[in-house]
N, C-alpha and C positions, 0 to 999 in steps of 0.2 A: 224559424223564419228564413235566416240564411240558404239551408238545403234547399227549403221548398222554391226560391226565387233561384236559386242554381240549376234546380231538376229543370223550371219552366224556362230557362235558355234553352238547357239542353235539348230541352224537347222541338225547341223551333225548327221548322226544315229549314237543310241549303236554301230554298228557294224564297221562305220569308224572309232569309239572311240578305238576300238580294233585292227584297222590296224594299225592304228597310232601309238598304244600301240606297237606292235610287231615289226613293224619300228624301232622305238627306240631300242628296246631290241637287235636285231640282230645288228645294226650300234656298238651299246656299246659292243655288242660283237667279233666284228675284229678290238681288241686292236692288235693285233699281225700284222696286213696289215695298220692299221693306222700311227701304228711306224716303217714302215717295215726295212727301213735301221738302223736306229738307235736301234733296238729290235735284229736285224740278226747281227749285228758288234756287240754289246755288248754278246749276247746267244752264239754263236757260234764264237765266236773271228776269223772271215773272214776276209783275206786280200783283200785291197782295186778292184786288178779284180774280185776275186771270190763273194765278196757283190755286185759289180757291176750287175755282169750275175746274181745273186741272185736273186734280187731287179727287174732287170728285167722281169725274168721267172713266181715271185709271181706275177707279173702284166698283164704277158701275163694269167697265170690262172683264174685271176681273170675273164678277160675280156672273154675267150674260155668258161669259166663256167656261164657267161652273157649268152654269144649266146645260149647256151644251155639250159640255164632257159628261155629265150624267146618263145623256141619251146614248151614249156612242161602244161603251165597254160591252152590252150585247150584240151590238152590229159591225164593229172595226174589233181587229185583234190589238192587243195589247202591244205588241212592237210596233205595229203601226204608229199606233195611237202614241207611241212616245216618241216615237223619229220624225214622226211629224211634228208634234207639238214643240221638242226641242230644236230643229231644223227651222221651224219657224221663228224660234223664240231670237236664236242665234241673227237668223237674218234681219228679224225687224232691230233687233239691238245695232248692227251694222249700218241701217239704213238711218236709226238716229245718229247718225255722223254728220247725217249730209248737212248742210250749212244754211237748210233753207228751213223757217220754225215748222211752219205746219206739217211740213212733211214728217220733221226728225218728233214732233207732238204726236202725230198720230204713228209713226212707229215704234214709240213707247204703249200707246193704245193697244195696239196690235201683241206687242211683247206679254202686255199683263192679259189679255185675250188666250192667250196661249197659255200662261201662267195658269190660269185660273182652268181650262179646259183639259188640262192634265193632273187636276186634283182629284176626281172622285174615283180616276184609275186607279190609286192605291190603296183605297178603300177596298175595293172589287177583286184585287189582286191578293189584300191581306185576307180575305174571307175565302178565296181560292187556296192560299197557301199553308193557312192556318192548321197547326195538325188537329187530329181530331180531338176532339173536347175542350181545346183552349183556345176557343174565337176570341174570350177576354185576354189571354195573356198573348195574343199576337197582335192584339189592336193594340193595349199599353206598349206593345215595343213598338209600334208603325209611331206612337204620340214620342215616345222617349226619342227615334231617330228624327221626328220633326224637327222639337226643342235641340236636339245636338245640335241642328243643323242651322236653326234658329241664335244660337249661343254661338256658333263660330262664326255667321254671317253678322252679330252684331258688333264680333271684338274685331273682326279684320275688317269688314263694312265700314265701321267709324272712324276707324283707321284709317284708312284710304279714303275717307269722304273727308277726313278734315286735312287732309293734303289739297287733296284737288278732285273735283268729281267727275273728272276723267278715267280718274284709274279705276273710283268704282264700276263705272260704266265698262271699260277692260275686263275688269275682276269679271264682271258678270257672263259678259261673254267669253270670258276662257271655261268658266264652269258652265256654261251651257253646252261649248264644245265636248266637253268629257260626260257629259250628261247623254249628249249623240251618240259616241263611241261607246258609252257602257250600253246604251237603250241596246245597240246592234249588236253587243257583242255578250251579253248575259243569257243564261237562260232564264225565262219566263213563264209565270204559271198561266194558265189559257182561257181568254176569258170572250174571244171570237165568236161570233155568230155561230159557228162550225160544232158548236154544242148543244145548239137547239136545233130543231128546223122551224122555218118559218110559223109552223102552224103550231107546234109548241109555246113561240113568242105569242099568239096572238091569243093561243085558250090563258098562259098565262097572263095576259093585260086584263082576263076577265074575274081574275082571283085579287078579293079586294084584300088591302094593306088589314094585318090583322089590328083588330083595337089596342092592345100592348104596344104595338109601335107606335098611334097616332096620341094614345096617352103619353108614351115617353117623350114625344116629338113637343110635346105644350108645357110638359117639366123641362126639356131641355130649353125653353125658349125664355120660363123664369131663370133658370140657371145662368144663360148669355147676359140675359136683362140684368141680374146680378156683376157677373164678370166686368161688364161695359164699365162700372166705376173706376178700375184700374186705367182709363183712359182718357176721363176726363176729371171728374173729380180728384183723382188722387194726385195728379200731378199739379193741379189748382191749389191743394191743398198745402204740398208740399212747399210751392211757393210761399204760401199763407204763411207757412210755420215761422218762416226766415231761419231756419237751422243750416243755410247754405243756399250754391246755385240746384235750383229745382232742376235742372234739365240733368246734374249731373247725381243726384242722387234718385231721380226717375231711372236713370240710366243702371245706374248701378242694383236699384228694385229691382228692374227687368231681368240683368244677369245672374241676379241669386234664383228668381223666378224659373230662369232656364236650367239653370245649373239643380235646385231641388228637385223639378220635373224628370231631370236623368237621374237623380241618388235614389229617388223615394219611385218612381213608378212602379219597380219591381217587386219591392217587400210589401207596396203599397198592394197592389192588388192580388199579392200573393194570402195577404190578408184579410180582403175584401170580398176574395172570392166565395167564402164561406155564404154570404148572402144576398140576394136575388135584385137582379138590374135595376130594379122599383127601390128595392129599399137603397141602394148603394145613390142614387140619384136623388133620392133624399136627402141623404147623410151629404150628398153636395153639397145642398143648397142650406143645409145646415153651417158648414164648413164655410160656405161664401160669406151668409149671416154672422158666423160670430169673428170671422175673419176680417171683414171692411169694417161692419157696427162696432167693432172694437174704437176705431177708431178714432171714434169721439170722447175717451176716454184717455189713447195718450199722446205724448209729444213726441217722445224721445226717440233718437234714429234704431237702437238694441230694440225697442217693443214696435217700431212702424216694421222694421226685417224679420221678429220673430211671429209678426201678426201675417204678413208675405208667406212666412210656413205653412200656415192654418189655410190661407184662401189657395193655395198654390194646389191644395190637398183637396178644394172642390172639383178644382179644375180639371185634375187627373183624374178623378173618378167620374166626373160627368160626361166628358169627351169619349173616353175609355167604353163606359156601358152603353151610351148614347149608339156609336158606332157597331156593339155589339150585338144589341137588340134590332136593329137593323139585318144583319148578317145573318143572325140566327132566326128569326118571326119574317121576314118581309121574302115576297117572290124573290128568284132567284134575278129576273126580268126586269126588276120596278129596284133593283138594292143602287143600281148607278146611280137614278134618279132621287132618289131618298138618300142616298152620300153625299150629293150635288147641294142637297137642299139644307144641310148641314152649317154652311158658311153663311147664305140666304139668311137661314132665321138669328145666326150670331150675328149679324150686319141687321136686321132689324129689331133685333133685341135690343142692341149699343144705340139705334139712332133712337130708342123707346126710353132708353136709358139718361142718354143727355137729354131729350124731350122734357123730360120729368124733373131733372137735375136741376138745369138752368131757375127755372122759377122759383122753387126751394133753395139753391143755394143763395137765390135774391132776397128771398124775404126771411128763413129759418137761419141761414150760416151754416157753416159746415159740421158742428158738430150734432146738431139734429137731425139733420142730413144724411147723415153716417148713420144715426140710431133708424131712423126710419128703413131707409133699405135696409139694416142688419136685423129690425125686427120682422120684414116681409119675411127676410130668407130664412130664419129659426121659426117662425109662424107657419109658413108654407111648406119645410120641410118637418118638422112634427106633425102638420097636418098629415101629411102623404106617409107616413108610419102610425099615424092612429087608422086613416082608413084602409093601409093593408092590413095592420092590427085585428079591424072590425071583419074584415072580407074574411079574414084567416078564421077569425072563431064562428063567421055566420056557415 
């Protein structure tokens, strides 16, 4: 296991060394949308509707500036597309200085606009730089440098937010600035219009997305629908327990969360790869299932962290294949856009998620609660390995 997760470093080009790099750097740099409520109620001393619709808006940006960045990695070059989007990011950060709200409000808008519109390049860039044959093990390192990046921005992020949320706001834009400097000064793999001609783009807009991708696209959106409970119920839950303050063992879930995503990505799908995107997105939503539905079965902080193991292990493989099948099945033309849509259906999986939560955890409690979504996801993923099962022997 060890060799084979070593060969699969070694195999990455310089140049996915660089995506990777840059991944990190941008995720480390939306400290401001990472803490977004707790950064907007502290900065701006927002009452609890006006943080609400807040909170909201940055999230609908974020997502509007997705869609947007999905269209653009065949028509803008990829340096572009990052010197703009950090150059922007950098300046609306600046411009939340000014002393007047709506303005320094809607230059945070703007910030997560740009956040969001420089996502689905990395996507595009990891399947450009991917060496040959291991689109999976170049996607698992673009997840593993996300979560790095995710894991530093939450230990110095909280840091600096429980000072004062000033510095975070600082923090942000100094790494937005070396985000600029790297965009300019890196080499980059090429993902400009200047690889198609026009009329290439437009016979490819007429090749539909193949069935294997739009299958995957409705397992990954059980999958999200699964995930969502790490967001609302579980931190409800943890309240429930009284084993301590919920925000700081939420907190400390999340850093083991990060930190196993970097130990285990590599052995993980060094492992994994043995069997095909279908089944592996199964074995998610299995992993999700016996992961949350556990659950309801125990109290204790050792089994709620070694239960964190098990779901963290969906996560990495559903994101992973997810991105994969994309890369490998979808036009070269339509992969921005189908990258883009990635966050989309996790953002309406979660809101499908607490949709469904809230009135269950009203009348059921949480421990049925837990058993119900944890018998979708071991229900739904057995399913989708008996019907590759049947497809395989018909």
């Amino acid at each position: 296991m060890d060799s084979a997760v070593s060969h699969s470093i070694k195999r990455m080009s310089p140049l996915m060394h660089k995506v990777a790099l840059l991944k990190l750097l941008f995720v480390l740099a939306n400290g401001v949308g990472s803490f977004a409520a707790l950064f907007m109620s502290r900065h701006f001393a927002l009452a609890d509707a006006e943080l609400a619709t807040t909170v909201s808006l940055m999230i609908i940006s974020y997502l509007a500036g997705n869609l947007l960045g999905g269209q653009l990695p065949g028509r803008v070059g990829s340096r572009i597309l990052l010197l703009g989007c950090s150059s922007t990011a950098l300046l609306a950060l600046l411009g939340s200085l000014l002393p007047i709200l709506p303005i320094a409000i809607a230059m945070i808008l703007l910030f997560m606009f740009s956040a969001g519109a420089i996502t689905p390049l990395f996507s595009v860039m990891t399947a450009q730089a991917a060496p040959s044959g291991d689109q999976v093990g170049a996607f698992a390192y673009l997840h593993l440098a996300s979560n790095a990046g995710g894991v530093l921005l939450f230990v110095v992020g909280g840091v600096l937010l429980s000072w004062q949320s000033q510095y975070l706001l600082w923090f942000t834009a100094a790494i937005s600035l070396v985000c600029l400097v790297t965009s300019a000064t890196l080499a980059l793999p090429i993902t400009g219009s200047h690889l198609d001609t026009k009329d290439t783009q437009l016979k490819a807009k007429d090749v539909p997305i193949p069935s294997a991708v739009i299958l995957a696209g409705m397992i990954f959106f059980v999958l999200s629908l699964l995930d969502g409970q790490r967001e609302y119920q579980f931190p409800l839950w943890l309240g429930a327990l009284g084993a301590g303050d919920a925000a700081h063992l939420f907190g400390v879930a999340g850093i083991v969360n990060g930190l196993l995503v970097i130990v285990l990505t590599r052995p993980l799908i060094a492992l994994s790869r043995r069997w095909s995107a279908m089944v592996n997105m199964a074995l998610a939503a299995i992993c999700y299932g016996i992961g949350f539905g556990a659950y309801a079965l125990v109290d204790t902080w050792p089994a709620i962290l070694l239960l964190v193991v098990v779901w963290t292990l969906g996560e990495i493989i559903g994101i992973t294949y997810m991105a994969t099948l994309i890369a490998q099945g979808a036009p070269v033309s339509r992969q921005g856009f189908l990258f883009s849509l990635i966050p989309v259906i996790q953002a309406a999986a979660r809101v499908l998620c607490v949709t469904l939560a809230v009135p269950m955890l009203d009348s059921l409690g949480f421990s049925v609660t837990w058993a119900a979504f944890g018998c979708v996801g071991v229900i739904f993923g057995m399913t989708c390995l008996f019907l590759r099962r049947a497809r395989l022997d018909h």
